[in-house]
N, C-alpha and C positions, 0 to 999 in steps of 0.2 A: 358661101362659096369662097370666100378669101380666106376663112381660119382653115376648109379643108386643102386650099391651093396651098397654105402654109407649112399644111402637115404633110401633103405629099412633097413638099421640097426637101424640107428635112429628114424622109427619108429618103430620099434619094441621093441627096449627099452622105448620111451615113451608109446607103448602099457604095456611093462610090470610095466612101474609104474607105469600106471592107474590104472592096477590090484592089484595093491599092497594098494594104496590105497581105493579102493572100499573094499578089503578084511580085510582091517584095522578097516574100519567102521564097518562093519559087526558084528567085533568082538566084535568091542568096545559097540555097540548096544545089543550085544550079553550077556556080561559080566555087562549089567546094568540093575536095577529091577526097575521095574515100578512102582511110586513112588503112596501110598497107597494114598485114599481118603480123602479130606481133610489135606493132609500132606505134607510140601512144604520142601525146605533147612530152614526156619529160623520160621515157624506157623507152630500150628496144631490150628484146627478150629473145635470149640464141639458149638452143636446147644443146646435150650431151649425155653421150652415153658413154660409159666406161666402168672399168674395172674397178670399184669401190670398194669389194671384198672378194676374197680368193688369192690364189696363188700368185697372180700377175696384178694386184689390189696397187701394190708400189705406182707401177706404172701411171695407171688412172690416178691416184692421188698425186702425185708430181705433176703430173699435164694439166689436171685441174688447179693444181694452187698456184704455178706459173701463170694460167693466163689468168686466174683472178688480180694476183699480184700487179698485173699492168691493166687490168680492167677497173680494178678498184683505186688505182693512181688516174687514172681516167677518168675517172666520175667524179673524185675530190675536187678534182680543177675545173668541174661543172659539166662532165662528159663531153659529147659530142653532139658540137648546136643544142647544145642547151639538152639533151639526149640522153640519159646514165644508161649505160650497160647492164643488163642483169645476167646472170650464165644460171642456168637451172643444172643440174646433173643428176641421172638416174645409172643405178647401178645395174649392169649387165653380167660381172664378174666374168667376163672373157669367152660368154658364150653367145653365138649368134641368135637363136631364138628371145633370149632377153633383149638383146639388138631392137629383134624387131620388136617386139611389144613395147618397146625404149619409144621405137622412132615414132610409132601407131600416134603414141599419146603426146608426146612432143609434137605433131604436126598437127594432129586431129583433135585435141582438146586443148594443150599448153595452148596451140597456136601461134608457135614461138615463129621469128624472123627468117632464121637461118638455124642450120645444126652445127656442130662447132667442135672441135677436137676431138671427134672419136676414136679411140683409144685399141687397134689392134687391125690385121689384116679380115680374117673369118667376122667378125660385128660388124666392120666397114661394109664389107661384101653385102653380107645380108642386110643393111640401110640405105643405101646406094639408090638400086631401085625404085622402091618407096619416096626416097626425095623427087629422084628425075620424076615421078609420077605426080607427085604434089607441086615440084617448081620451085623447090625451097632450097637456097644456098648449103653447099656442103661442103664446111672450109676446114682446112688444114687437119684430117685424117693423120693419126700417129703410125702412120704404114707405110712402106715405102714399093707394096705390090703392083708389077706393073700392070695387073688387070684391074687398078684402077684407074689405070694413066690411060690407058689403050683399049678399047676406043676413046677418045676423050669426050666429056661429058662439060656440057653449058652449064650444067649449073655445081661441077666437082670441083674444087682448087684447094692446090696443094703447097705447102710451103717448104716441106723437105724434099731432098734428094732421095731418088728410088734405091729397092734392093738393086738392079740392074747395075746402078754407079758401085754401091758398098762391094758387090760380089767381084765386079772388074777390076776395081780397087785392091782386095785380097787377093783374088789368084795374081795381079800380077806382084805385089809383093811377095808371094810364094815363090813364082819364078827369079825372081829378081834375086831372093837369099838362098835358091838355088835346091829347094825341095822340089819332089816331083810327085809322088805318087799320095794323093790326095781323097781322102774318107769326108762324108759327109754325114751329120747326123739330124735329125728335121723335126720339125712337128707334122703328126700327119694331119696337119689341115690347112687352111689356104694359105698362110702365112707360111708354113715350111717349104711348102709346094711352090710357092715363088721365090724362096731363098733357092730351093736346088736349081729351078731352072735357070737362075741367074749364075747361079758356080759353073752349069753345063756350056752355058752361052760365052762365058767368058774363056773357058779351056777351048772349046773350038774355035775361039777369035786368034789363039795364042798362034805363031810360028808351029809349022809341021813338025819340024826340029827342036821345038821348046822343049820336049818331054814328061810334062806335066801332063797327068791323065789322071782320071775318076777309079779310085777302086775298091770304091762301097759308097753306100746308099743306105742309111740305115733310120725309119723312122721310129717316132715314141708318141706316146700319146699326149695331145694338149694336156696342161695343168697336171704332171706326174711328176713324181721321180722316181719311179721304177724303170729302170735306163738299162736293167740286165741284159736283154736281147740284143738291142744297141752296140751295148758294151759291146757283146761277147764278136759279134759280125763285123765292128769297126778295127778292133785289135785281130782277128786273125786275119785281116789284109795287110799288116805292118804300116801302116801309112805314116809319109813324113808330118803333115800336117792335116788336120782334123777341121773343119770349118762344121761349125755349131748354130743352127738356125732354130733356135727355140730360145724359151724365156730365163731369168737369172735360178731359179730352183730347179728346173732339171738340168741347164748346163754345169749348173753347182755339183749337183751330185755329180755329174760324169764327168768332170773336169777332177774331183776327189778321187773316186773310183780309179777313174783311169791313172793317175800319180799312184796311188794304192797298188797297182800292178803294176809298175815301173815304166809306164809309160814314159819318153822323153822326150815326142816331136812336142810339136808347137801349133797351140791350138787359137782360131780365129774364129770372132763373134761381127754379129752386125748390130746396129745400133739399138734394134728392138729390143734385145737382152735384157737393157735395163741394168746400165753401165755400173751406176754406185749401189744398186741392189747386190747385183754379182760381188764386186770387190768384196762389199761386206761377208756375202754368202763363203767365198773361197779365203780371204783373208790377203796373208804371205805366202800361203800355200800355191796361190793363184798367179805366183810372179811369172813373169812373160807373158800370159794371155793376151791377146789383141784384138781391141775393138775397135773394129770402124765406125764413126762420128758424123753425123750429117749437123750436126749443129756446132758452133764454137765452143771450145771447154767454157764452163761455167766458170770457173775460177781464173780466167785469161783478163785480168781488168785492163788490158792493152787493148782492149777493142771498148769501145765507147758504150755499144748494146751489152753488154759483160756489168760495165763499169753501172749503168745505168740498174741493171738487174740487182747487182748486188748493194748495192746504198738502197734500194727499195726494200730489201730482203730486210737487214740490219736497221733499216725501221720500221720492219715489222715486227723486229724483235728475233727475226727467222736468220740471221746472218751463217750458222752455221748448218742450213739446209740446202744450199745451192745443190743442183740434182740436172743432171742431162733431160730427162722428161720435162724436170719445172723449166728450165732455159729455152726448150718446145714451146712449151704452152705459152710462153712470156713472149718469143719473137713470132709466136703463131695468132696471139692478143695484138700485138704492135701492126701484122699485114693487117689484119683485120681493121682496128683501128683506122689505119692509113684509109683503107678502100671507101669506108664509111666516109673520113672526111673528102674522100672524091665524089663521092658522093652528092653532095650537099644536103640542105636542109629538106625536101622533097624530096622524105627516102622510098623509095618501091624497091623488093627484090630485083629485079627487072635493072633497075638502073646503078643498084651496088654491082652486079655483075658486069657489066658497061666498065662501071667507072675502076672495078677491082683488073678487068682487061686495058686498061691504060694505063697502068702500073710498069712502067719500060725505066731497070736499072736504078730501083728506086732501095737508096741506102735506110738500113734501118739501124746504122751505128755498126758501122762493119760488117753488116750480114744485108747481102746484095740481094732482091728479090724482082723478078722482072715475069712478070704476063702478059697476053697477048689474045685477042680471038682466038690462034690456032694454038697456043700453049698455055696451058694453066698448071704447071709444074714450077714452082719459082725460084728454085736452086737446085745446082748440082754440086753444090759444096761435100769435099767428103773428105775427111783424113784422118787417121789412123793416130788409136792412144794405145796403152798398154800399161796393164797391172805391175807395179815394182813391187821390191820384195819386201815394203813395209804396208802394201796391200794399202797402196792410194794409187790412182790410176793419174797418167801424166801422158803428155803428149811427146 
């Protein structure tokens, strides 16, 4: 009786420390938060899609190697909370259907964080959805279409200024140097389709008396330069000025073309173009062209984010790559950056969005970015450069 009262004690004490341990875990299982998508101990992992190759390929490579540029200065100085940044990028070459098969696998297998500089208006459009649908941040879009501002979207933010500012911007410069009758030439797909209605919106804001009015409309196909139809329907309206809502290879050509026929008005780009692609494409040829700028010139080192951009560049060894798209991608990496550190250490989707909406007037080295619950567009910054006759573009 006493060796078996011995042996039932001793199990019963290790019965109770098996409970003790089982209810250890429990807790400790209990008291631990399930660590958010895309978000490890030492990565967070943000997807992209853009234009890797193809006609508008520039583009997507400048947007991409800006923001790597300040994501990878980020992660030397030990990321964020201890956090390194990854940017995965898959190519869509500028057509929406890649978009979506982009966004599918970035959400649903990467299982990356956030999507992250998508690179045109028509890829945005068609990825858009798909995120609202997943819940996954959708930051800084290389578009400045207002159908993606309006309606506004919880989980869309934007870091540039829209076509809406660029086109108001133009026409009233057109008024101002005192042309009037105004040709429009487009992409026909959602990116064009938002550049006209932003030129149409701004001539009916103008004075009844302005005299500035629309007299052509002429689209082209995304990714061409077969610009003939174009051509032929923009020149026999005589227009003073020409506004050009497509990419640097077809305004290339029609900006050639049209000099070729002796055209003399004066033709206006929005920032989409793909400012030092263009230059390069028209050269001297190109002098006077005017683009509108949502971001500060890249080579302005009087602004601190310029100055910052370019000593990163030149120790990459890349100093004479500075590019309107990389200067994007760089102050489109730095909001990003910023929201993360509001973030804190306990990241969720859910609460970078929070912390990325209390972002009110926050400098990022000269370039002012401010959001809000009810605004998630974070500049209206916009002003006006133009190709010289040694085919560099100056402000």
């Amino acid at each position: 009786m006493v060796l078996h009262s011995g042996v039932t004690r001793r199990r019963f004490a290790g019965l109770l420390a098996a409970c003790a341990v089982v209810a250890s875990g429990a807790a400790s299982a209990a008291n631990t938060t399930a660590a958010e998508t895309g978000v490890t101990a030492d990565t967070i992992l943000l997807g992209q899609s853009a234009a890797l190759t193809g006609s508008t390929a520039v583009l997507g490579k400048q947007m991409n190697s800006g923001a790597r540029l300040y994501f990878d200065y980020i992660n030397q100085q030990g990321g964020v909370f201890g956090r390194k940044i990854e940017l995965k990028a898959l190519d869509d070459a500028y057509e929406p259907d890649d978009a979506i098969k982009n966004t599918k696998k970035l959400i649903e297998e990467d299982r990356v964080f956030a999507l992250f500089g998508y690179v045109g208006t028509p890829t945005s459009q068609a990825a858009v959805p798909l995120a609202n649908q997943a819940r996954v941040p959708f930051f800084a879009p290389f578009t400045g279409a207002q159908s993606l501002r309006d309606p506004r979207s919880r989980y869309v933010f934007h870091v540039r200024a829209g076509y809406d500012e660029e086109t108001a911007a133009i026409v009233r410069q057109i008024r101002t140097t005192g042309l009037k009758r105004v040709a429009v030439v487009y992409n026909d797909d959602a990116y064009g389709k938002a550049g006209i209605a932003g030129v149409e919106q701004a001539i009916k804001s103008l004075p009844a008396d302005s005299g500035v009015k629309l007299v052509a409309q002429e689209s082209v196909i995304r990714n061409t330069v077969e610009i003939g139809d174009a051509m032929q329907g923009a020149m026999k309206a005589s227009p003073d000025a020409i506004v050009l809502i497509s990419a640097y290879r077809t305004v290339g050509a029609f900006v050639k073309e049209a000099l070729r026929r002796g055209y003399s008005g004066q033709f206006y780009n929005v920032s989409f173009v793909g400012t030092q692609a263009l230059a390069k494409e028209v050269g001297p040829q190109g002098s006077g062209v005017i683009i509108s700028q949502v971001m500060p010139h890249p080579g302005n080192a009087t602004l601190p984010v310029v100055r910052e951009y370019l000593r990163l560049l030149q120790a990459s060894g890349k100093q004479n790559e500075f590019d309107y798209a990389s200067i994007e991608g760089f102050i489109a990496a730095k909001a990003f950056v910023e929201g993360l550190r509001r973030t804190g250490r306990d990241v969720t989707r859910e609460k970078f969005i929070t912390a990325v909406e209390s972002m009110r007037n926050v400098d990022l080295g000269g370039f002012i970015v401010q959001y809000s619950p009810d605004n998630h567009v974070g500049s209206k910054f916009v002003e006006m450069t133009i190709i010289n006759s040694r085919g560099v573009v100056i402000r």
